[in-house]
C-alpha positions as CSV (number, residue, x, y, z in Angstrom):
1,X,5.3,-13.2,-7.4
2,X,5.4,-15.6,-10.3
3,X,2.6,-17.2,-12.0
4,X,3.7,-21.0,-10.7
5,X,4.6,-19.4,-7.1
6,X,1.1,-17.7,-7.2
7,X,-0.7,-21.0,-8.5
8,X,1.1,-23.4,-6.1
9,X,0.0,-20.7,-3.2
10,X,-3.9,-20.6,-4.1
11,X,-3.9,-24.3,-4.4
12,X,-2.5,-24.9,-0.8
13,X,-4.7,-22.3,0.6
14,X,-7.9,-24.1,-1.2
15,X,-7.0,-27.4,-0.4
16,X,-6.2,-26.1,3.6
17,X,-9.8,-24.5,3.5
18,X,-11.8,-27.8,1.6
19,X,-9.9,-30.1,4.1
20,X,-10.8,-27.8,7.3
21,X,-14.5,-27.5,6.2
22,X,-14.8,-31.0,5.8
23,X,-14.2,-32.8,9.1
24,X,-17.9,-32.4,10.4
25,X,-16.6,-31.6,14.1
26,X,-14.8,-28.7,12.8
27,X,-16.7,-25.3,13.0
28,X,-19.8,-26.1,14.9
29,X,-22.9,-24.4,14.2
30,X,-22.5,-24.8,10.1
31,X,-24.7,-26.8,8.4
32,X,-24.0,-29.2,5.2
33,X,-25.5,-26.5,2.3
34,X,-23.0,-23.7,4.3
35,X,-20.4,-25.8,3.9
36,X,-20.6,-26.6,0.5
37,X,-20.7,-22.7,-0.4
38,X,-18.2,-21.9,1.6
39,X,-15.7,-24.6,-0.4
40,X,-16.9,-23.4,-3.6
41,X,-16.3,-19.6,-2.9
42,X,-13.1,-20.9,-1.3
43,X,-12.5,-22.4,-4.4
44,X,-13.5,-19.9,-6.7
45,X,-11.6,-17.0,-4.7
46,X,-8.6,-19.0,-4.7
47,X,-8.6,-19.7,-8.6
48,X,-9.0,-15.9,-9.0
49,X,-6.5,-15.1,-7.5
50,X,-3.6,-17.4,-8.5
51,X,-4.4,-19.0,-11.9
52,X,-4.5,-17.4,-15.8
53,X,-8.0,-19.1,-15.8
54,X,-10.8,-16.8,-17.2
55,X,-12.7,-15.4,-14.4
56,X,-15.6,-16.0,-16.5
57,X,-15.3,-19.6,-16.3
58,X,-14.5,-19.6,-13.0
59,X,-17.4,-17.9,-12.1
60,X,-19.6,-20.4,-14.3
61,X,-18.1,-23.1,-12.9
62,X,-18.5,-22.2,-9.5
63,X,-22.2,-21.5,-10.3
64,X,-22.7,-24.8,-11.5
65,X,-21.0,-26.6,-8.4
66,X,-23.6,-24.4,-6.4
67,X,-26.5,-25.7,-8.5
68,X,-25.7,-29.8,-8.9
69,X,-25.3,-29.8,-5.2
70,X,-28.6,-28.5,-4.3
71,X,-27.2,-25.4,-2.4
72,X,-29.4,-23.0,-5.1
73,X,-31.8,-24.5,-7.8
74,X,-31.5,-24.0,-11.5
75,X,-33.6,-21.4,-12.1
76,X,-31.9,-19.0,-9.9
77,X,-28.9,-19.5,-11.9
78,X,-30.3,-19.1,-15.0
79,X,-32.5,-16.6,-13.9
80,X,-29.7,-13.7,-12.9
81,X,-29.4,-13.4,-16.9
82,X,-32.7,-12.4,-16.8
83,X,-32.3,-9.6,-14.4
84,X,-33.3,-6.1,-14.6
85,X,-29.5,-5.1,-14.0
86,X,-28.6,-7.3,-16.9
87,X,-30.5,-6.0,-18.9
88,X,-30.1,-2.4,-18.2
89,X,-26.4,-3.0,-18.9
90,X,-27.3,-5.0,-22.8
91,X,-29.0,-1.7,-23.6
92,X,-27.0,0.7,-22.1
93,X,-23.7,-0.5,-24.6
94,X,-26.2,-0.7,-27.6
95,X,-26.3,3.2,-26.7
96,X,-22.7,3.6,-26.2
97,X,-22.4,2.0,-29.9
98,X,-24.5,4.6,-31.0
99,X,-22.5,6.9,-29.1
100,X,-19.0,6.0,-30.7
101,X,-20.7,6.0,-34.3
102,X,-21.9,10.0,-34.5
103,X,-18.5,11.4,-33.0
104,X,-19.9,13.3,-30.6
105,X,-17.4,12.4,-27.9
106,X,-14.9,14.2,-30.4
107,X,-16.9,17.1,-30.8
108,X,-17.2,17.4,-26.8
109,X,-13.9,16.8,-26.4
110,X,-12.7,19.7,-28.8
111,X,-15.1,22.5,-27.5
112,X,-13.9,21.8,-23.8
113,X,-9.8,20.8,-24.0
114,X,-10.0,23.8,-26.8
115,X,-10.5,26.5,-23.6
116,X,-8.1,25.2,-21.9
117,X,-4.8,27.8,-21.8
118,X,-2.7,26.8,-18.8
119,X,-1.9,23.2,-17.7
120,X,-4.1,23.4,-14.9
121,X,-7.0,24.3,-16.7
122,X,-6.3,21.5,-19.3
123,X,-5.8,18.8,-16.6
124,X,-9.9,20.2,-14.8
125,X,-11.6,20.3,-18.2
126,X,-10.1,17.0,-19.2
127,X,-11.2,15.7,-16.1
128,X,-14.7,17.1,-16.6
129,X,-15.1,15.6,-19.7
130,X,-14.3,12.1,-18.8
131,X,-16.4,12.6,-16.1
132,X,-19.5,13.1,-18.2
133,X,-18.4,10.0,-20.2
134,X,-19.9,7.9,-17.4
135,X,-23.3,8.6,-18.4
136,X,-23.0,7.6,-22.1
137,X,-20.7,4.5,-22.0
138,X,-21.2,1.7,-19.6
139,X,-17.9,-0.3,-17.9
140,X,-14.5,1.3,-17.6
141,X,-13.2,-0.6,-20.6
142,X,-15.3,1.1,-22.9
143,X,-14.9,4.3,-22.1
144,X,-10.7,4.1,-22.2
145,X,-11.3,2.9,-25.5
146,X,-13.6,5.9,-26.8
147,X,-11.3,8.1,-24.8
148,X,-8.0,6.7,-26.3
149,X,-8.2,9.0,-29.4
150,X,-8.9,11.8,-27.6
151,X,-5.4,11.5,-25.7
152,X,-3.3,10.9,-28.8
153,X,-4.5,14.3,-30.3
154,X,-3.7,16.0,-26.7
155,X,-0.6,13.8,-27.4
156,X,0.7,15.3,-30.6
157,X,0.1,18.2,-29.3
158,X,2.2,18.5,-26.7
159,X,5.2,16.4,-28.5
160,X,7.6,18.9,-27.6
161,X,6.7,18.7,-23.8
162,X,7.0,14.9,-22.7
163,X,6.0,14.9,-19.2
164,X,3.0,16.3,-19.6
165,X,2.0,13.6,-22.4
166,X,3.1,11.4,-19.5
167,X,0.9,13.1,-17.5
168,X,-2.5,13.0,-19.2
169,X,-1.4,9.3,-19.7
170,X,-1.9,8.7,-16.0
171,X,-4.8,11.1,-16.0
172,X,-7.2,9.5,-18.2
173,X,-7.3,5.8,-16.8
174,X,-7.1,7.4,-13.4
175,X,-9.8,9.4,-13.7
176,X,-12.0,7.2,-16.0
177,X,-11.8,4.5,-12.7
178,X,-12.5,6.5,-10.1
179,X,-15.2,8.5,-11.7
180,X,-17.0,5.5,-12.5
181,X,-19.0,5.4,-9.3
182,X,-20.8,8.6,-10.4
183,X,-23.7,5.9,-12.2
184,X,-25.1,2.7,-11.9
185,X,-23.9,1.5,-15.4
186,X,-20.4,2.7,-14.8
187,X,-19.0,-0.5,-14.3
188,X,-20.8,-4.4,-13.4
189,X,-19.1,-4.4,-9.7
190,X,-22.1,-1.4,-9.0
191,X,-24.6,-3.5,-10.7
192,X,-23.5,-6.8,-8.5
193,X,-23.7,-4.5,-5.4
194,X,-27.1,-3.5,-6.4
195,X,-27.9,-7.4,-6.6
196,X,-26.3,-8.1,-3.2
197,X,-28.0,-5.6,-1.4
198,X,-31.4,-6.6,-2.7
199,X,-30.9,-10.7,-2.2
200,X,-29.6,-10.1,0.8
201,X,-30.6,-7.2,2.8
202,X,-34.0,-6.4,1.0
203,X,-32.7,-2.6,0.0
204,X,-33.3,-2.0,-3.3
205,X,-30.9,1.0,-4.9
206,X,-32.2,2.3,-8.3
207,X,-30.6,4.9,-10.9
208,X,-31.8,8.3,-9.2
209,X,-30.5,6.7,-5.9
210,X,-26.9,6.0,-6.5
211,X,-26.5,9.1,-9.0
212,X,-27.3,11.1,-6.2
213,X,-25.0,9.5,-3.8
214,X,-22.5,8.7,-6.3
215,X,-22.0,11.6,-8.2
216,X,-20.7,14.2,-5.9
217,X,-17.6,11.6,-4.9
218,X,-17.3,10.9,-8.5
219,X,-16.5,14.7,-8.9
220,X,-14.4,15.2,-5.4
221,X,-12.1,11.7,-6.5
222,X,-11.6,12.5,-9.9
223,X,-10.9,16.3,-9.1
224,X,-8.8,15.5,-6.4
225,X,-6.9,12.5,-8.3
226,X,-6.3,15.0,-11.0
227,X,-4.6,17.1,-8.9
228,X,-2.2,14.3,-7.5
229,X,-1.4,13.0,-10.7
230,X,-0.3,16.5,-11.9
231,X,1.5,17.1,-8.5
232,X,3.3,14.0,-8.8
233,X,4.2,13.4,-12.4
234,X,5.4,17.2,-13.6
235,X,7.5,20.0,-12.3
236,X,6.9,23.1,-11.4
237,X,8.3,24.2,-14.9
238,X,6.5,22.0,-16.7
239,X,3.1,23.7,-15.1
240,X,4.4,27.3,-16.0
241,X,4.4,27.0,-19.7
242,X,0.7,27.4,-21.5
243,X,-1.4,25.1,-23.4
244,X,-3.6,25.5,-26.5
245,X,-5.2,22.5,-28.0
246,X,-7.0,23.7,-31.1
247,X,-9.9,21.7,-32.7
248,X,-7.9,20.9,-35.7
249,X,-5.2,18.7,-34.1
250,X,-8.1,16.6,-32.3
251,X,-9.4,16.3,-36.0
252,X,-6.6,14.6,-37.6
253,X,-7.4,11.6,-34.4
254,X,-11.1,11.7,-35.3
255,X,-13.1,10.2,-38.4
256,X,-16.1,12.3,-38.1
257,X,-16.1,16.6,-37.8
258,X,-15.6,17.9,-34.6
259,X,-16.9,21.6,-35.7
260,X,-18.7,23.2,-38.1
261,X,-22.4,22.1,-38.3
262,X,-24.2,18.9,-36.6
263,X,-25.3,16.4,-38.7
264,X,-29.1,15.0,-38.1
265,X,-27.5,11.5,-36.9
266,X,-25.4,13.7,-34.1
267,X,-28.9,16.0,-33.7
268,X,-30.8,12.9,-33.1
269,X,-28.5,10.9,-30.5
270,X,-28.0,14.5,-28.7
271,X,-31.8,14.5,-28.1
272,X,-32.3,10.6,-27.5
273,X,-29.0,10.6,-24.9
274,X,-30.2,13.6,-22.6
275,X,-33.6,12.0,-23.1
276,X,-32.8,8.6,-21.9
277,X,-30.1,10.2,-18.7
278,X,-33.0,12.5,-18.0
279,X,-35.8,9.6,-17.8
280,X,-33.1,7.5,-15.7
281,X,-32.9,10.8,-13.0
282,X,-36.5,11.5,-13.3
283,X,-37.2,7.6,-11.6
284,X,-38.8,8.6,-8.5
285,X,-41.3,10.3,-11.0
286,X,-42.6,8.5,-13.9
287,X,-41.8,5.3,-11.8
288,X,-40.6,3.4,-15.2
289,X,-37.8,1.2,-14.3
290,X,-34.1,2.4,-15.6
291,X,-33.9,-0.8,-17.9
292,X,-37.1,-0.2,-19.4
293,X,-35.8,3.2,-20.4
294,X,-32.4,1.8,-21.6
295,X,-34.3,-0.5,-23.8
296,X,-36.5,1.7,-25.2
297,X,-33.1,4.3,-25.9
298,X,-32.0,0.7,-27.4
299,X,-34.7,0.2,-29.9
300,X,-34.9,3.6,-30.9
301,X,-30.9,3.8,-31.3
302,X,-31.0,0.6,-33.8
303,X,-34.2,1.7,-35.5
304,X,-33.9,1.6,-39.5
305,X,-35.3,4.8,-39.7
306,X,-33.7,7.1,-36.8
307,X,-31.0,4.9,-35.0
308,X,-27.6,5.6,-36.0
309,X,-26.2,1.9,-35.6
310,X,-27.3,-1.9,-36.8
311,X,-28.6,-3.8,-33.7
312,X,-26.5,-6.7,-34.7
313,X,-23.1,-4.7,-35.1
314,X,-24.2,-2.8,-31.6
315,X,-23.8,-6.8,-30.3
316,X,-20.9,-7.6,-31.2
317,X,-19.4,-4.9,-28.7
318,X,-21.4,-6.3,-26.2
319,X,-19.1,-7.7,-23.5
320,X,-20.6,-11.2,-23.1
321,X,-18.4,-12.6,-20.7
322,X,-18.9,-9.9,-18.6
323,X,-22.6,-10.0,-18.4
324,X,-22.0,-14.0,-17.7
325,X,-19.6,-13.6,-15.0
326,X,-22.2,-10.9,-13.6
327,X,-24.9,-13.8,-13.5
328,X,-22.8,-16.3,-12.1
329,X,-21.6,-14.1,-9.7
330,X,-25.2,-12.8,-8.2
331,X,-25.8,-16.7,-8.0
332,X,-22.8,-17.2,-5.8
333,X,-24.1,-14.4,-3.6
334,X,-27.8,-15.2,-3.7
335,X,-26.0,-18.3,-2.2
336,X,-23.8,-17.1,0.6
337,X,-26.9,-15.2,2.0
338,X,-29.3,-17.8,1.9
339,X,-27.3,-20.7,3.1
340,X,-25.9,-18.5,6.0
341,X,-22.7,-19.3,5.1
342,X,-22.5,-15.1,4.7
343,X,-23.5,-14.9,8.1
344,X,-21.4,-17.8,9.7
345,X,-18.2,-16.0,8.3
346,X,-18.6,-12.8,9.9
347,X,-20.3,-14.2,13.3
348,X,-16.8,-13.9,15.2
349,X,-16.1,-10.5,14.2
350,X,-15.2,-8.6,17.6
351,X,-18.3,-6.6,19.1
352,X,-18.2,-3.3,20.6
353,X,-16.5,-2.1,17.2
354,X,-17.8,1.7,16.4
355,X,-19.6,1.9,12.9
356,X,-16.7,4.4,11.8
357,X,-13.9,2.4,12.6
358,X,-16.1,-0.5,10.8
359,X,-16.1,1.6,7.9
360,X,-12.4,2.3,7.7
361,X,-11.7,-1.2,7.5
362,X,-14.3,-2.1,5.0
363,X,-12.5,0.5,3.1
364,X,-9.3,-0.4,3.6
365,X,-9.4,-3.8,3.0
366,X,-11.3,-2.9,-0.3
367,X,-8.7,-0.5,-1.7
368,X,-6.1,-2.8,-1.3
369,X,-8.2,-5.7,-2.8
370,X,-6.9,-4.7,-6.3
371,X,-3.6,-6.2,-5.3
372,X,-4.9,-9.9,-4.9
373,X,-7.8,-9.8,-7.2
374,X,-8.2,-7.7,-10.3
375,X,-11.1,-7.7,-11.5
376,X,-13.1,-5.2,-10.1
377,X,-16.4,-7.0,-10.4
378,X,-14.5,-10.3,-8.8
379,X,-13.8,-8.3,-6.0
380,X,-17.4,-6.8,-5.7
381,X,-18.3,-10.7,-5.7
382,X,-16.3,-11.4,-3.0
383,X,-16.4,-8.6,-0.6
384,X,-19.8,-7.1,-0.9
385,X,-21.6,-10.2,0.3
386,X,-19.3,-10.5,3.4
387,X,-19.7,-6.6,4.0
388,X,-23.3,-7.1,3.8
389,X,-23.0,-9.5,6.3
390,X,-21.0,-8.2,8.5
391,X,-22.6,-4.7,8.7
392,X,-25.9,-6.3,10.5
393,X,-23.7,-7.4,13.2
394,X,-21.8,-4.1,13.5
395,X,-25.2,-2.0,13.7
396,X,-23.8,-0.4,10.1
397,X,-26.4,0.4,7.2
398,X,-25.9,-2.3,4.8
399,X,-26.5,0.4,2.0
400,X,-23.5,2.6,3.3
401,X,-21.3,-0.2,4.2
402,X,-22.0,-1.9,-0.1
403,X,-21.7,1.8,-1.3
404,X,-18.5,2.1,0.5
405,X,-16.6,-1.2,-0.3
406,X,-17.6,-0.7,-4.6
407,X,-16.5,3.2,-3.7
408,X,-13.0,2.2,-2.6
409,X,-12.8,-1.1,-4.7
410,X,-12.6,1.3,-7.9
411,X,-9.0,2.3,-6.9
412,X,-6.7,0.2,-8.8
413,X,-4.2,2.1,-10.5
414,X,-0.8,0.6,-8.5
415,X,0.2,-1.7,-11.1
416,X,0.0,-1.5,-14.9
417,X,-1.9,-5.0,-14.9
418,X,-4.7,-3.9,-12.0
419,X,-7.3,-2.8,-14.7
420,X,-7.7,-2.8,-18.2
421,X,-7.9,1.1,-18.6
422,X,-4.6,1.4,-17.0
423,X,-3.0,-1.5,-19.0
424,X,-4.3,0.0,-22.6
425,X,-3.0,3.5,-22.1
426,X,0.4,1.6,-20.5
427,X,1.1,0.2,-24.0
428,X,1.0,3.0,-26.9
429,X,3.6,2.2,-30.0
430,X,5.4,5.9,-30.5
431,X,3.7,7.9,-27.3
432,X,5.4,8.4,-24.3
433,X,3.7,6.6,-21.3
434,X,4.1,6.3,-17.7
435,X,6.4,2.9,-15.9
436,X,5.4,1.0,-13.1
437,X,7.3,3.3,-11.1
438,X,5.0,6.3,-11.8
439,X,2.1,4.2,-11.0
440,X,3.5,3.6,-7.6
441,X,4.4,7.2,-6.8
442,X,0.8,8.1,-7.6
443,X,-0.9,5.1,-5.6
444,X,1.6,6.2,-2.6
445,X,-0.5,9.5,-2.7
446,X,-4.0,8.3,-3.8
447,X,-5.1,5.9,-2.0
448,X,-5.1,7.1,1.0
449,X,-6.4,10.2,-0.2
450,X,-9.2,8.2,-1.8
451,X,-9.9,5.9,0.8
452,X,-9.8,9.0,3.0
453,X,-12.4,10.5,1.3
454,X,-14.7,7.7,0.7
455,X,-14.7,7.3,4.4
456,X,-15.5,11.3,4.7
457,X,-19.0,10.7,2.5
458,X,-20.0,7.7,3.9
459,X,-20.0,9.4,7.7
460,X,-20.6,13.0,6.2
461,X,-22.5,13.2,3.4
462,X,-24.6,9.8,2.5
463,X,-26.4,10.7,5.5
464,X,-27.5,14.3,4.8
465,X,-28.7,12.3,1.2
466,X,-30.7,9.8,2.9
467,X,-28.0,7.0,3.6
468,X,-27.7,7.2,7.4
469,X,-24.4,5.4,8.9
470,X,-26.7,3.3,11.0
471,X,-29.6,1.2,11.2
């Protein structure tokens, strides 16, 4: 669909929606402050979808509509910024810039792809490694970019074998996306949900609680996605031959050592990293807050005498517009809930439906949300609040219903454009890459397989850790 065709198609479908939810006999039972949050998501949705406008600036702009109309005061808009979430993600890329200055990614890279000896094994330990990346650098951009060396040393190589280059070029955005559920910094669309779900249903999900429910599908979905994407972009011959990767190839992609002896800089983040992940599991313990923790990993990090990176240069790769689009957003939903325009929407769902076939749509609907929307934390925005919602009505924890929608929302690997991880590793001067056509073999295969197994955990699993299916 072209950009104009896409544009002129929002901009009917807005104006249709405005012009129905203005005649006052229309939709009885809605009252004026509904209404006006309903045209602004409308709106906002709408512009998402179908125009090259920043989402960012949709998002602030839809925020303020909210606020000079009266539907939510000023200081809840201004006053997301100032929430813990926010604030746990500031701090948490102040230590991923602390991260990417010792070159301990490289190092970890090196003494894991370095055991690898068939392709098999190279594909697992890859996977592994990227999986681990979650904890240390917050939003799936980030950690494609401190991956992206990584995979032009496994690049060179394997010159002489093209399809698997290809192959680890699917691998790593894949698996970076779908593993990102594994924490609560992994990408802002978990820390919206966490908003949502508090504003709205009055569950509150902290560190501890969604490492522990989503770090075993992180490991099944990335395992399992590793598996399709070697099935599905390599032969059988290719998978014969075997690999070694030694620790001097990944060197020539890497400024600092990846053997020999640590440095005190790499000794020191070591120790202040598996402090600060510890402290974040360890929750339901000390009962310190995870952002308090960050920050304190934060100052210590960009401390003159034992930090390892300037405060001021660990800002500048702070992703701003995200953390704004992540305030405007918990606004617009702090909105839908309290003007029960949230509740209005989903009122005519049909009854009797069984919580597991409630599920499969929610999930359904959510992997294919990438197609329409992508941004992943737009899509959190849109659907999580609805979901919400909707799950009172259908007798559904609101806590398994969120979970599942963010769960399936992180597949978006079907087009090259669907997520920034997937577009930078699409575009590599003198590296063979993966076409569109590639992509769509492997979504063909994955998502149902992922959507499949999202479904399996929320009906399965969540409930034997604590997350029952229903109310």
């Amino acid at each position: 669909m072209t950009l104009n065709l896409r544009l002129t198609t929002a901009l009917c479908v807005a104006l249709s929606l405005c012009a129905l939810l203005a005649v006052p006999g229309n939709f009885p039972g809605l009252d004026g402050e509904a209404r006006l949050t309903l045209v602004v998501f409308a709106l906002a949705t709408c512009a998402w979808i179908g125009t090259p406008i920043d989402d960012t600036y949709i998002a602030l702009g839809a925020g303020l509509a909210l606020t000079v109309t009266g539907v939510i005061s000023s200081d809840t808009l201004f006053g997301t910024l100032g929430d813990s979430t926010v604030w746990l993600l500031i701090c948490a890329f102040v230590l991923a810039a602390a991260v990417a200055r010792t070159g301990l990614a490289g190092r970890a890279a090196a003494f894991l792809v370095g055991g690898a000896r068939t392709v098999r094994q190279l594909v697992h330990l890859t996977t592994a490694a990227l999986v681990v990346t979650a904890f240390a650098v917050p939003a799936t951009s980030g950690r494609a970019a401190l991956a992206l060396p990584v995979f032009l040393a496994l690049a060179k190589a394997l010159a002489d074998r093209k399809r698997l280059v290809v192959m680890l070029a699917v691998l790593f955005p894949t698996v970076i996306l779908l593993s990102a559920v594994a924490t609560l910094i992994g990408a802002g669309a978990h820390l919206i949900t966490v908003s949502v779900l508090w504003e709205a249903a009055g569950e509150r999900i902290g560190f501890t609680e969604w490492l522990l429910l989503g770090l075993p599908l992180a490991v099944a979905s990335s395992h399992l996605a590793a598996e399709a994407v070697l099935l599905t972009t390599t032969r059988r011959t290719d998978r014969r031959g075997p690999v070694h990767i030694t620790a001097e190839e990944i060197q020539r992609h890497s400024d600092t050592p990846v053997t020999g002896p640590w440095t005190q800089a790499e000794t020191r983040w070591a120790l202040l990293l598996g402090t600060v992940v510890l402290l974040w599991c360890c929750e339901p313990l000390h009962r310190v807050p995870p952002a308090v923790v960050a920050l304190i990993g934060a100052i210590v990090a960009a401390s003159p005498a034992l930090g390892t990176v300037r405060l001021k240069d660990a800002l500048k790769t702070m992703p701003w517009s995200l953390l704004l689009f992540m305030a405007a957003t918990m606004a617009m939903g702090v909105a839908l809930a309290d003007s029960g325009a949230a509740k209005w929407l989903v009122s005519g769902l049909p009854a009797g439906v069984t919580p597991t076939v409630f599920l499969a749509v929610v999930i359904a609907v959510s992997t294919a949300a990438h197609l329409v929307l992508q941004s992943r934390s737009a899509r959190s925005s849109v659907l999580v609040p609805l979901v919400v919602a909707a799950s009172v009505g259908a007798g559904v924890n609101p806590v398994a219903a969120a979970l599942a929608s963010t769960a399936a929302a992180g597949f978006c690997h079907t087009l090259p454009a669907s997520a920034k991880p997937v577009t930078l590793f699409a575009e590599i001067p003198g590296t063979p890459t993966y076409t569109p056509r590639d992509l769509l073999r492997l979504s063909a295969v994955l998502a149902p397989l992922t959507a499949a197994l999202v479904l399996l955990f929320a009906v399965a699993v969540w409930p034997l850790l604590g997350v029952p299916l229903t109310r």
